[in-house]
mmCIF file of the N, C-alpha and C atoms, coordinates in Angstrom:
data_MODEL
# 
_entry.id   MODEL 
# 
loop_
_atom_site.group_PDB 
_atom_site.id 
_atom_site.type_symbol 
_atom_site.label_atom_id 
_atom_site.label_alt_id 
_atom_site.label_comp_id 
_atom_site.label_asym_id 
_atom_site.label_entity_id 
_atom_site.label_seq_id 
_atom_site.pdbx_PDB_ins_code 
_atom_site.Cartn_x 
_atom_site.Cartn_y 
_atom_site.Cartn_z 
_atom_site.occupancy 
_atom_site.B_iso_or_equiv 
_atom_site.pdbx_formal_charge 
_atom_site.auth_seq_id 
_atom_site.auth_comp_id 
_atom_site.auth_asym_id 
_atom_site.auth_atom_id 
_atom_site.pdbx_PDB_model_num 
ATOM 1   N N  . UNK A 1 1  ? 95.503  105.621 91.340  1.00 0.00 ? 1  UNK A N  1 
ATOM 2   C CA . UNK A 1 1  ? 96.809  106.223 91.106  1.00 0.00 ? 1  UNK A CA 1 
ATOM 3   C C  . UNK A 1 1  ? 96.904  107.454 91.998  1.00 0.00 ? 1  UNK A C  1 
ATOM 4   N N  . UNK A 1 2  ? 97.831  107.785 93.273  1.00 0.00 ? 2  UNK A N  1 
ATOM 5   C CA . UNK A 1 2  ? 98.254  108.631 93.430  1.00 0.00 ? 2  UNK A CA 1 
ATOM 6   C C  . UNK A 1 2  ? 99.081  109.521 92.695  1.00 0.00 ? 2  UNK A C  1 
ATOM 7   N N  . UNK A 1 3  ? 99.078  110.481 93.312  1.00 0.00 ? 3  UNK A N  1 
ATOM 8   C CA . UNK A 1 3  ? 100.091 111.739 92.225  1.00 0.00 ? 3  UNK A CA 1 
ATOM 9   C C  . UNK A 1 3  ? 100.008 112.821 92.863  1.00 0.00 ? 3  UNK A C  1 
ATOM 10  N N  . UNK A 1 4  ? 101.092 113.967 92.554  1.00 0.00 ? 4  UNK A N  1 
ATOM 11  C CA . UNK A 1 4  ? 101.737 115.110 92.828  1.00 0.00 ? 4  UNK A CA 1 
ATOM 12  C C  . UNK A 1 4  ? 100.495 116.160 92.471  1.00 0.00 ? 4  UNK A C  1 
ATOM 13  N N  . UNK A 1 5  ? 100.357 115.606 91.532  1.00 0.00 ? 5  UNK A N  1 
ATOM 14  C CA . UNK A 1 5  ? 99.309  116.877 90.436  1.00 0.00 ? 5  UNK A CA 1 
ATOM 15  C C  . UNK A 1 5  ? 98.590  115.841 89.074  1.00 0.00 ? 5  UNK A C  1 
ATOM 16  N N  . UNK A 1 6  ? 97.758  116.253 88.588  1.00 0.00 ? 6  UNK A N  1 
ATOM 17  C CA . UNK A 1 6  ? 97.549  115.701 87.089  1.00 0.00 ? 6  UNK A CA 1 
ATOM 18  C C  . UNK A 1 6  ? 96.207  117.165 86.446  1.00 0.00 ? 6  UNK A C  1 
ATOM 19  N N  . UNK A 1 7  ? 96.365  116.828 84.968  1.00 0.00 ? 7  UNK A N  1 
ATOM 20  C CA . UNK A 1 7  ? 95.905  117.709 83.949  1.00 0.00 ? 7  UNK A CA 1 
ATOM 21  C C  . UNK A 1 7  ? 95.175  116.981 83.564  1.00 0.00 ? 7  UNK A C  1 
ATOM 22  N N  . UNK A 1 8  ? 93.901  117.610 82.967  1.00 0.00 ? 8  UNK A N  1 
ATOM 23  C CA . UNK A 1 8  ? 93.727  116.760 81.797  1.00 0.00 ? 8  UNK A CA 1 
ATOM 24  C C  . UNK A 1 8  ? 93.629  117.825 80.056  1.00 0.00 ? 8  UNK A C  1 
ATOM 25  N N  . UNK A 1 9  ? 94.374  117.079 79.197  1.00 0.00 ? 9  UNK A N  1 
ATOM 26  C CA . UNK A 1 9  ? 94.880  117.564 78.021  1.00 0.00 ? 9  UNK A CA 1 
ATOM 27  C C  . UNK A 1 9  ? 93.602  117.191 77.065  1.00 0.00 ? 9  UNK A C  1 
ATOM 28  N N  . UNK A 1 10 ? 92.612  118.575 76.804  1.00 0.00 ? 10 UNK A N  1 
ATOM 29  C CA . UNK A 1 10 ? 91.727  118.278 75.812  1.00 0.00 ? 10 UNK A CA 1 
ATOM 30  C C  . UNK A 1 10 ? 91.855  117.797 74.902  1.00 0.00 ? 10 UNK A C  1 
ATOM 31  N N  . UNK A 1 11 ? 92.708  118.568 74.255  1.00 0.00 ? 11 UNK A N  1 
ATOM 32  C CA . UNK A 1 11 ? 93.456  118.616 72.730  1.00 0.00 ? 11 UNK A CA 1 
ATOM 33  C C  . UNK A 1 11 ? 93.558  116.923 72.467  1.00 0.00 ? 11 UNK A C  1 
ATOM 34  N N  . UNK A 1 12 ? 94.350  116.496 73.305  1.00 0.00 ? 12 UNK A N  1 
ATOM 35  C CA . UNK A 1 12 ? 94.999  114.902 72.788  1.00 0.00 ? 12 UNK A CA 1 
ATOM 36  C C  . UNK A 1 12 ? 94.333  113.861 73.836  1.00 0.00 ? 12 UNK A C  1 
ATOM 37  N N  . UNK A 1 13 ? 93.015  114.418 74.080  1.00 0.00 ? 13 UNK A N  1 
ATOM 38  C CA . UNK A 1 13 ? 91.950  113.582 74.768  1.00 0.00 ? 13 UNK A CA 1 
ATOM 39  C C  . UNK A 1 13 ? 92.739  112.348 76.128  1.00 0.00 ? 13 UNK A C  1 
ATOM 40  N N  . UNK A 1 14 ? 93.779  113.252 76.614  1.00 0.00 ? 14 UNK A N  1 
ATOM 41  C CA . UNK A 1 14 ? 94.585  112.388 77.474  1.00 0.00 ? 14 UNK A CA 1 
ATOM 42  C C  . UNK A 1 14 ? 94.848  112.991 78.808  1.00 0.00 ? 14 UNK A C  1 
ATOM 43  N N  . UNK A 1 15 ? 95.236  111.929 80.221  1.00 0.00 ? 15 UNK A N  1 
ATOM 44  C CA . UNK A 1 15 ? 95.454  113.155 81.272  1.00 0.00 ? 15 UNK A CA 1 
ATOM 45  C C  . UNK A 1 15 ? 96.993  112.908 81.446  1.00 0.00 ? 15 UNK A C  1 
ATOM 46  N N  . UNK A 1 16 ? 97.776  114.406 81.872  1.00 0.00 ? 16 UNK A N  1 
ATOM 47  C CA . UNK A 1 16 ? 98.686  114.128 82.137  1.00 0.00 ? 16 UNK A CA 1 
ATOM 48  C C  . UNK A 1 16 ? 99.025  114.090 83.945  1.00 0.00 ? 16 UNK A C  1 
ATOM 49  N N  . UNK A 1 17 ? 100.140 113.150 84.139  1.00 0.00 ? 17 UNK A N  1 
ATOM 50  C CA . UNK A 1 17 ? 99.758  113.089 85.861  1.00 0.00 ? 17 UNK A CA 1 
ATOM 51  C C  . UNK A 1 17 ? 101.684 112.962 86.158  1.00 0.00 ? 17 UNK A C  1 
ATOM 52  N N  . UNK A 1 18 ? 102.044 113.958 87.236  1.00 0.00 ? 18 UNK A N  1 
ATOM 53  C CA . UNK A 1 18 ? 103.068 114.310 87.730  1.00 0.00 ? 18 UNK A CA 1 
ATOM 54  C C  . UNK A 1 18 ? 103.400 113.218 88.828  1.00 0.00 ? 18 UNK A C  1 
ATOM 55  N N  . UNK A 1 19 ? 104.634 112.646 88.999  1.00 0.00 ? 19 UNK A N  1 
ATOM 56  C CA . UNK A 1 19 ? 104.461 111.569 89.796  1.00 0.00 ? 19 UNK A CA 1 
ATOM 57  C C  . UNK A 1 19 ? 103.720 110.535 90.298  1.00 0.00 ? 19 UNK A C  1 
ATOM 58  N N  . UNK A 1 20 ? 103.185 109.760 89.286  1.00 0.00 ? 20 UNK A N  1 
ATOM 59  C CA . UNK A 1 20 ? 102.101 108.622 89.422  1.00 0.00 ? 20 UNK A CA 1 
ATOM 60  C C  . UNK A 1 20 ? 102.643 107.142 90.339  1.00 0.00 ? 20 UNK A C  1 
ATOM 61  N N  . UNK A 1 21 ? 101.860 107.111 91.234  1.00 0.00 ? 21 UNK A N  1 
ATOM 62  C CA . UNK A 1 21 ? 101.947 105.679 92.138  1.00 0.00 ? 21 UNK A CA 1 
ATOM 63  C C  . UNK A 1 21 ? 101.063 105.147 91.868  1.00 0.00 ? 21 UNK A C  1 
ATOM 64  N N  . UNK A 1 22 ? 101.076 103.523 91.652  1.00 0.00 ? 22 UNK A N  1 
ATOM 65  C CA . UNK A 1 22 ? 99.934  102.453 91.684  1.00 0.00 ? 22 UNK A CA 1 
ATOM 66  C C  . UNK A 1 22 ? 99.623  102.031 93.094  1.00 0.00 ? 22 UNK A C  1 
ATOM 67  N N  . UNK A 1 23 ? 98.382  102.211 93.480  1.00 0.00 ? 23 UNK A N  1 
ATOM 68  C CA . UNK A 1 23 ? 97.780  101.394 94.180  1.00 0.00 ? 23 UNK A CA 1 
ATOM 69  C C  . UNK A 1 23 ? 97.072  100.532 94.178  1.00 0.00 ? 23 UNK A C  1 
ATOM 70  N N  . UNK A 1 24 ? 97.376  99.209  94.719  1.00 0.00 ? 24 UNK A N  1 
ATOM 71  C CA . UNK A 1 24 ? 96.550  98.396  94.577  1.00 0.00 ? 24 UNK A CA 1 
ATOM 72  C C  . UNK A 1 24 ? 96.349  97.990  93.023  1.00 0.00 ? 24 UNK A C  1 
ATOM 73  N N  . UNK A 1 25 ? 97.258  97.644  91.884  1.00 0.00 ? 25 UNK A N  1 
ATOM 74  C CA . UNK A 1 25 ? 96.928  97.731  91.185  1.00 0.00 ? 25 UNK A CA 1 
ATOM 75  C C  . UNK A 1 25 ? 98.394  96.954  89.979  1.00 0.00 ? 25 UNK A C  1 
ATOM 76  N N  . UNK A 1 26 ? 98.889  96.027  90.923  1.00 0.00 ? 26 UNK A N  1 
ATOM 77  C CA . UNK A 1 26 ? 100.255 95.669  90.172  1.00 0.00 ? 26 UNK A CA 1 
ATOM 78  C C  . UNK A 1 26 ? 99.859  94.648  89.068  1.00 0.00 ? 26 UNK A C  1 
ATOM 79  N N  . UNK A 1 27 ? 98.619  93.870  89.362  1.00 0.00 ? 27 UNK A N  1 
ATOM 80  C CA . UNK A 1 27 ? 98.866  92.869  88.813  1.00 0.00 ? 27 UNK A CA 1 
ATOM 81  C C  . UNK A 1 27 ? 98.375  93.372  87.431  1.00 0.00 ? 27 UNK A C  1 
ATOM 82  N N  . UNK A 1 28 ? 97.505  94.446  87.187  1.00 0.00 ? 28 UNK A N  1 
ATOM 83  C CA . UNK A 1 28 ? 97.038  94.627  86.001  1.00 0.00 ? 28 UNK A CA 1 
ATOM 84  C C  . UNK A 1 28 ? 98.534  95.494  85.388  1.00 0.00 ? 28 UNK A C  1 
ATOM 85  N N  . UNK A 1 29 ? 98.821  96.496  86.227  1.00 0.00 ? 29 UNK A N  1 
ATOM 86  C CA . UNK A 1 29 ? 100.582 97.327  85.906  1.00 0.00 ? 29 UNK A CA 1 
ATOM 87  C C  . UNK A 1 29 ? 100.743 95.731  85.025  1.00 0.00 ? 29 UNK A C  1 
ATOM 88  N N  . UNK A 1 30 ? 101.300 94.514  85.841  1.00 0.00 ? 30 UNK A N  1 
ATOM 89  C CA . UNK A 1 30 ? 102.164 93.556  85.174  1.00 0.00 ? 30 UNK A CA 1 
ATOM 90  C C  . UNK A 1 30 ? 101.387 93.182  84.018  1.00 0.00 ? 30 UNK A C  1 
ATOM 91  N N  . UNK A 1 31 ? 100.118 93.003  83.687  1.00 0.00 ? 31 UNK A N  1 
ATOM 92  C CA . UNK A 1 31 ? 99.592  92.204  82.700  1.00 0.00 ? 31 UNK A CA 1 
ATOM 93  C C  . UNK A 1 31 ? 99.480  92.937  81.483  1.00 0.00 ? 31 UNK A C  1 
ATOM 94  N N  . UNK A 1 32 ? 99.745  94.577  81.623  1.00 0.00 ? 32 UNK A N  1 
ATOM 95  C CA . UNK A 1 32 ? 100.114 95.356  80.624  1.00 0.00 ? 32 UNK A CA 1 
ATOM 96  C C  . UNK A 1 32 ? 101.158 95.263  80.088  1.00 0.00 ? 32 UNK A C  1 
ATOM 97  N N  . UNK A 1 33 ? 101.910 95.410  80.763  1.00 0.00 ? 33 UNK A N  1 
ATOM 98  C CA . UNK A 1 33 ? 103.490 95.445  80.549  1.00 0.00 ? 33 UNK A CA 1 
ATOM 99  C C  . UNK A 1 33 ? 104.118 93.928  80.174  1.00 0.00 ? 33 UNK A C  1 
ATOM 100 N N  . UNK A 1 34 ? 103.390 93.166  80.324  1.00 0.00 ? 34 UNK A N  1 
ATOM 101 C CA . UNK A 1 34 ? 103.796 91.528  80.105  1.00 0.00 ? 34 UNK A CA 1 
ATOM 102 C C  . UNK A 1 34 ? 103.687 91.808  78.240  1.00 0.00 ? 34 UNK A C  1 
ATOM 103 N N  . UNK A 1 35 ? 102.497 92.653  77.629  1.00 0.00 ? 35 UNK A N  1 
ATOM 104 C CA . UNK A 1 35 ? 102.181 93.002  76.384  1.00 0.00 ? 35 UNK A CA 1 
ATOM 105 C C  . UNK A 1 35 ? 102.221 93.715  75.234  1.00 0.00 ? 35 UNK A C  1 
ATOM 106 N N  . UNK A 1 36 ? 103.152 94.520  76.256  1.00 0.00 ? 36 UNK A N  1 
ATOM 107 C CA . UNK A 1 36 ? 103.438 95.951  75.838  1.00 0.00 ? 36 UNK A CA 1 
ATOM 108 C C  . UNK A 1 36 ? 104.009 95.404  74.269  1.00 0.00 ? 36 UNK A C  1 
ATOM 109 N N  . UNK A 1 37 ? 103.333 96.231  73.432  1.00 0.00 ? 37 UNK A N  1 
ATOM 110 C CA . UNK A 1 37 ? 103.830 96.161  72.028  1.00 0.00 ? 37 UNK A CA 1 
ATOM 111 C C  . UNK A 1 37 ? 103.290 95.697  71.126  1.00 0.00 ? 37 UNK A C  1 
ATOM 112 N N  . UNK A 1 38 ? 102.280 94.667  72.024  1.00 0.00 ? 38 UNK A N  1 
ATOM 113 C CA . UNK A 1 38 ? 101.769 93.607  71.491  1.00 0.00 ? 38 UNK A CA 1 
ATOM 114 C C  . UNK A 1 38 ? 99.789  93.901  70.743  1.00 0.00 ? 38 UNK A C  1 
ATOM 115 N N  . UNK A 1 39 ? 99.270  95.091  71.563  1.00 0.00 ? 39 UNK A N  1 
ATOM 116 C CA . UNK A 1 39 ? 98.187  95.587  71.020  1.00 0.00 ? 39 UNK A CA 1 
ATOM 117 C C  . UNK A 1 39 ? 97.755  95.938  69.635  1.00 0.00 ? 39 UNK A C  1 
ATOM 118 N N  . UNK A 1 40 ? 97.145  95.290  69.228  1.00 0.00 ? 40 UNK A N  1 
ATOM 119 C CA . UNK A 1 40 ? 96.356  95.823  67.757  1.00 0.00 ? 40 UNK A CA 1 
ATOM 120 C C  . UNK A 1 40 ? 95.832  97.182  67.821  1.00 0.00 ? 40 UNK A C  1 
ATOM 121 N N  . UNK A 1 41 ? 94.795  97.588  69.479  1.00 0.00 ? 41 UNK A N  1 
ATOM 122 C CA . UNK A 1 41 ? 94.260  98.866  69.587  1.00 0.00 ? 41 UNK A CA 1 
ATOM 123 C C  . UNK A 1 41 ? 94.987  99.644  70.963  1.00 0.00 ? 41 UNK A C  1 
ATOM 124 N N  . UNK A 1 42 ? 94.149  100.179 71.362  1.00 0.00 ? 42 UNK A N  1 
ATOM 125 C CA . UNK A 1 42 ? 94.783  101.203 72.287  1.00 0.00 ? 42 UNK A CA 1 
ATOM 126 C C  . UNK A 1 42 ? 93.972  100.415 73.800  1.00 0.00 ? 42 UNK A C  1 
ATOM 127 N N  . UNK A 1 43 ? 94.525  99.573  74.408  1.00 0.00 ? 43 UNK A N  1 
ATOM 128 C CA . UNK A 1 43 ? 93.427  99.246  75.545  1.00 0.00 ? 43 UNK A CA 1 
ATOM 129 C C  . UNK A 1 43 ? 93.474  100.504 76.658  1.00 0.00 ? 43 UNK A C  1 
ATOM 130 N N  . UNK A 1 44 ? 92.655  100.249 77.475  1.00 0.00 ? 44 UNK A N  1 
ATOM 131 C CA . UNK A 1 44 ? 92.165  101.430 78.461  1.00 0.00 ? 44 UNK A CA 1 
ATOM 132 C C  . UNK A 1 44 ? 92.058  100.374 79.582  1.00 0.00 ? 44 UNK A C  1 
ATOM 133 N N  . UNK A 1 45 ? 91.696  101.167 80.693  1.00 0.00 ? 45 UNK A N  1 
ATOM 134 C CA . UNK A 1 45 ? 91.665  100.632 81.897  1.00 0.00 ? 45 UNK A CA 1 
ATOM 135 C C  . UNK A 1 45 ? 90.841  101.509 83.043  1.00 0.00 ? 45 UNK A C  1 
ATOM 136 N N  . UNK A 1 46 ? 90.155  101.553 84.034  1.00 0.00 ? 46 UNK A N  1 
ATOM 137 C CA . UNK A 1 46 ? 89.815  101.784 84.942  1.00 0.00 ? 46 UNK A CA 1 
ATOM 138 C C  . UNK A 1 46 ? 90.449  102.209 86.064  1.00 0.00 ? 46 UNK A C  1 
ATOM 139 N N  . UNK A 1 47 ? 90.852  103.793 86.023  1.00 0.00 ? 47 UNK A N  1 
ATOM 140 C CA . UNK A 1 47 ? 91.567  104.195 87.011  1.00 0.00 ? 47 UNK A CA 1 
ATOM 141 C C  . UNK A 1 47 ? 90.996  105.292 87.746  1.00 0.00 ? 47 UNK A C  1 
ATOM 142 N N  . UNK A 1 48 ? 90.989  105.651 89.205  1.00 0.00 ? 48 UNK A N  1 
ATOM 143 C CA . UNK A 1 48 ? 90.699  106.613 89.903  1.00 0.00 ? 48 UNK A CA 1 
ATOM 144 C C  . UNK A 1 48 ? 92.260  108.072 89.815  1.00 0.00 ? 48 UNK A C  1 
ATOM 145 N N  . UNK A 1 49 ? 92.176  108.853 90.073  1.00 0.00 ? 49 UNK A N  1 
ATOM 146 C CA . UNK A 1 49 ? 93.611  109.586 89.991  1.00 0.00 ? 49 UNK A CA 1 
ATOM 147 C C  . UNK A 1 49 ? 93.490  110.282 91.121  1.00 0.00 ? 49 UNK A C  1 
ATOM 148 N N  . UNK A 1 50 ? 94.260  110.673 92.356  1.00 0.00 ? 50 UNK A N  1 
ATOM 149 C CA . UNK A 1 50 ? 94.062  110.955 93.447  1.00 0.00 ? 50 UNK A CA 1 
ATOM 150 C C  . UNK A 1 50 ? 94.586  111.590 93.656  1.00 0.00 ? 50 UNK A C  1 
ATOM 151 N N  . UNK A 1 51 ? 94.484  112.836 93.559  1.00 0.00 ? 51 UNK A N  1 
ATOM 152 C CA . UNK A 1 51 ? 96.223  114.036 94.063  1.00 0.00 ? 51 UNK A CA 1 
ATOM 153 C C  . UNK A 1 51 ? 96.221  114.394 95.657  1.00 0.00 ? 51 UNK A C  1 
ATOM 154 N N  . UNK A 1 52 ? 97.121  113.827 95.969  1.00 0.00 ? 52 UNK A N  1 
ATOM 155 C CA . UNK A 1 52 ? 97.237  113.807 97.578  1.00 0.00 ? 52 UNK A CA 1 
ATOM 156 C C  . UNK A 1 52 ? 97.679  114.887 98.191  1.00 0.00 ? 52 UNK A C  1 
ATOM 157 N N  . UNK A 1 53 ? 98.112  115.655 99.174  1.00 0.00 ? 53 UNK A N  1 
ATOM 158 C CA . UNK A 1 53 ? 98.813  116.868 99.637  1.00 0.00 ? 53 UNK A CA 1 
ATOM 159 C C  . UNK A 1 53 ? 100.145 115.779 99.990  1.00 0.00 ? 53 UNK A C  1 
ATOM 160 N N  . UNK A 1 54 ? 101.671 116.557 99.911  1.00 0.00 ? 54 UNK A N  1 
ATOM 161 C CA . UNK A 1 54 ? 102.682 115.764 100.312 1.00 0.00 ? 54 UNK A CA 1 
ATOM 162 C C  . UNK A 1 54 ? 103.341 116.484 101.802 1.00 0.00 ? 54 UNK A C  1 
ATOM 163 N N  . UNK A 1 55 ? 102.117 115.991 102.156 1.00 0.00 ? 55 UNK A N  1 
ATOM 164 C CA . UNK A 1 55 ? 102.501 116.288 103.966 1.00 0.00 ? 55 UNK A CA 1 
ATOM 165 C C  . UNK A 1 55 ? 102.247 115.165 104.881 1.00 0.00 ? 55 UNK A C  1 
ATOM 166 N N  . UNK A 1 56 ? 101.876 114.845 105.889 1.00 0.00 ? 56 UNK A N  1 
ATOM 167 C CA . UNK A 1 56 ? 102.078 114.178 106.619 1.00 0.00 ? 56 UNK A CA 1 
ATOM 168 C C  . UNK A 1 56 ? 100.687 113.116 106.321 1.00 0.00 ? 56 UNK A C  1 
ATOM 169 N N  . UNK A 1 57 ? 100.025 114.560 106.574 1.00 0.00 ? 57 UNK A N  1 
ATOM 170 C CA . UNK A 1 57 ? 98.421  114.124 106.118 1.00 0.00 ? 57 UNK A CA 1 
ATOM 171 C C  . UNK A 1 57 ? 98.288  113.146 104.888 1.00 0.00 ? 57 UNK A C  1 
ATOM 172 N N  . UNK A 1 58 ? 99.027  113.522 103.761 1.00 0.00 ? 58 UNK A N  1 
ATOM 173 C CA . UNK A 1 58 ? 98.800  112.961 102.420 1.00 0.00 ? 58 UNK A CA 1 
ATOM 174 C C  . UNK A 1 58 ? 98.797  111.725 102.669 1.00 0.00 ? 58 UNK A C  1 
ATOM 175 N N  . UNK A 1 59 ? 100.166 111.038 103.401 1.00 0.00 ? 59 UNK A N  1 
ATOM 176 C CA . UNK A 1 59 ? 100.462 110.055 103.622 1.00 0.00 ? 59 UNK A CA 1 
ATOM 177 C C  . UNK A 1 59 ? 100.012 108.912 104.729 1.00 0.00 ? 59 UNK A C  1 
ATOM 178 N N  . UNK A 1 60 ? 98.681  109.583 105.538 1.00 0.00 ? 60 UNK A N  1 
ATOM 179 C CA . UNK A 1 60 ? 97.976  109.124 106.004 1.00 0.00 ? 60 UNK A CA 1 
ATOM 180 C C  . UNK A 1 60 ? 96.926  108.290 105.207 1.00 0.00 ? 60 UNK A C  1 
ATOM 181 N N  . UNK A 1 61 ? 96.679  109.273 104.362 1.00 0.00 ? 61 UNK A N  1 
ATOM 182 C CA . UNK A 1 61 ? 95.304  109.247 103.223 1.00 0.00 ? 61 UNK A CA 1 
ATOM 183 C C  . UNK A 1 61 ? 95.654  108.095 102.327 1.00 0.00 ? 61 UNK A C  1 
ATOM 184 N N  . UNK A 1 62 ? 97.140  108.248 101.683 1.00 0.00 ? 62 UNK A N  1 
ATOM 185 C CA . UNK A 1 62 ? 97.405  107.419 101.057 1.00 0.00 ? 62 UNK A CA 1 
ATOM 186 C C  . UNK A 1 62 ? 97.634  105.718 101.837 1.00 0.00 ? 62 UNK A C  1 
ATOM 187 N N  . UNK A 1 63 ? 97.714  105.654 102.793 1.00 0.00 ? 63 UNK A N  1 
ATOM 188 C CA . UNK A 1 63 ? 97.868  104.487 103.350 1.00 0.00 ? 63 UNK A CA 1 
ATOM 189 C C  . UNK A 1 63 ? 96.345  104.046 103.539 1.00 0.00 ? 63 UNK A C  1 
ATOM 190 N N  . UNK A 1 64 ? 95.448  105.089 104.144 1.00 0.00 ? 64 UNK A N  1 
ATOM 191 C CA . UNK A 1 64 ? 94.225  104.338 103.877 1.00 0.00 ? 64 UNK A CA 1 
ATOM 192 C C  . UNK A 1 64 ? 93.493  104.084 102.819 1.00 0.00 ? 64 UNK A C  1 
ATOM 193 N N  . UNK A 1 65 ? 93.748  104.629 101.082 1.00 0.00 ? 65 UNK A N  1 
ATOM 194 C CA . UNK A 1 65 ? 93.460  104.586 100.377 1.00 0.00 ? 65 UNK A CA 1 
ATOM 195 C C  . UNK A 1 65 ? 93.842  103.003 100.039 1.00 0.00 ? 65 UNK A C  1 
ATOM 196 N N  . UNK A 1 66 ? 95.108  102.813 100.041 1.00 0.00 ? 66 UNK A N  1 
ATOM 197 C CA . UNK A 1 66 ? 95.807  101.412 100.191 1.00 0.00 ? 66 UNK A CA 1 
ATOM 198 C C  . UNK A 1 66 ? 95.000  100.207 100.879 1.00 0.00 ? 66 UNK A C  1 
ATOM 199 N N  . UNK A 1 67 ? 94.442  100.856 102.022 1.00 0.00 ? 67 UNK A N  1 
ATOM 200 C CA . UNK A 1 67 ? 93.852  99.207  102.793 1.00 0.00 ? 67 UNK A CA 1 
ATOM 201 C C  . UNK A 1 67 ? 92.535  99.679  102.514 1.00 0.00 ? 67 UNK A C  1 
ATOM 202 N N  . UNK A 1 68 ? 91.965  100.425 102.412 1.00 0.00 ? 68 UNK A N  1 
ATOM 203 C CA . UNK A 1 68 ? 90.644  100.225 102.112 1.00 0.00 ? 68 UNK A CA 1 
ATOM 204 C C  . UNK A 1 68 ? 89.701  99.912  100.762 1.00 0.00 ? 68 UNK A C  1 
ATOM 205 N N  . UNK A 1 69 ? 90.740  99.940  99.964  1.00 0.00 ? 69 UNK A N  1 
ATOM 206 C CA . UNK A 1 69 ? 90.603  99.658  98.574  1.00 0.00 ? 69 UNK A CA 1 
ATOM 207 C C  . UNK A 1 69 ? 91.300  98.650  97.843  1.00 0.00 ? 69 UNK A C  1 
ATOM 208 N N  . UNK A 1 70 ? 91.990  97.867  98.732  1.00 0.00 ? 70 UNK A N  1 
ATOM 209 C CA . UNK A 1 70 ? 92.029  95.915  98.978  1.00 0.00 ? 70 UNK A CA 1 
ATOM 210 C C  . UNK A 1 70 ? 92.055  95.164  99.137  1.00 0.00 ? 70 UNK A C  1 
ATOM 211 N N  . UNK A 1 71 ? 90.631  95.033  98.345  1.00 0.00 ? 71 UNK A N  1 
ATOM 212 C CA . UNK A 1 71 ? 89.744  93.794  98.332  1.00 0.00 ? 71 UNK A CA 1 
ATOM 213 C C  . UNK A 1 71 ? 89.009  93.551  97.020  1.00 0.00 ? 71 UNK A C  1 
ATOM 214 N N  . UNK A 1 72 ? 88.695  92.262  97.674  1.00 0.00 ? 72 UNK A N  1 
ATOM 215 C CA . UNK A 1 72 ? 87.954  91.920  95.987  1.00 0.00 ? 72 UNK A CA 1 
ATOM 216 C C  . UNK A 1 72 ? 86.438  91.817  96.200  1.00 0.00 ? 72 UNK A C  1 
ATOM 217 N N  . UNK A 1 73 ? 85.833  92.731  97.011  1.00 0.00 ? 73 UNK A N  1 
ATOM 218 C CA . UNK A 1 73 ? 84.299  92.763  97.364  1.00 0.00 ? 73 UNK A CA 1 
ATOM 219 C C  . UNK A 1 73 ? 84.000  93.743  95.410  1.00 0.00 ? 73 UNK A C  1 
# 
C-alpha cells in the first residue's frame, strides 16, 4: 500500500493511513470486498505500507515498487 502518510493507533491496535493505493494487490482488494459483511471474525491480511514523497521521485519509486513486486516467485 502506498500512501501520503500513515499512524499507527495504539489505543485501537490499528494503523491509520492517509491516501492509501493498492499495489499489486486487486485480486485479494476484490476477494474481500466480494465478502464484505459476510465474516464471522475480523480477517487480516499481509500488507507492506509505504509512504512515498509526492514528488517526482515518489513516483519513480512507486512505479518500481509496482514492477518489481509482480510476481509470483
Amino acid at each position: 500500500i502506498l500512501c501520503d502518510d500513515f499512524h499507527w493507533q495504539q489505543e485501537q491496535q490499528k494503523v491509520s493511513i492517509t491516501n492509501p493505493q493498492v499495489v499489486n494487490g486487486c485480486q485479494t482488494v476484490t476477494a474481500f470486498r466480494k465478502k464484505l459483511g459476510s465474516y464471522s471474525n475480523k480477517p487480516s491480511v499481509l500488507a507492506r505500507i509505504i509512504k512515498a514523497p509526492s514528488n517526482d521521485e515518489g513516483k519513480k519509486q512507486a512505479i518500481l515498487i509496482a514492477e518489481k513486486t509482480n510476481s509470483q516467485n
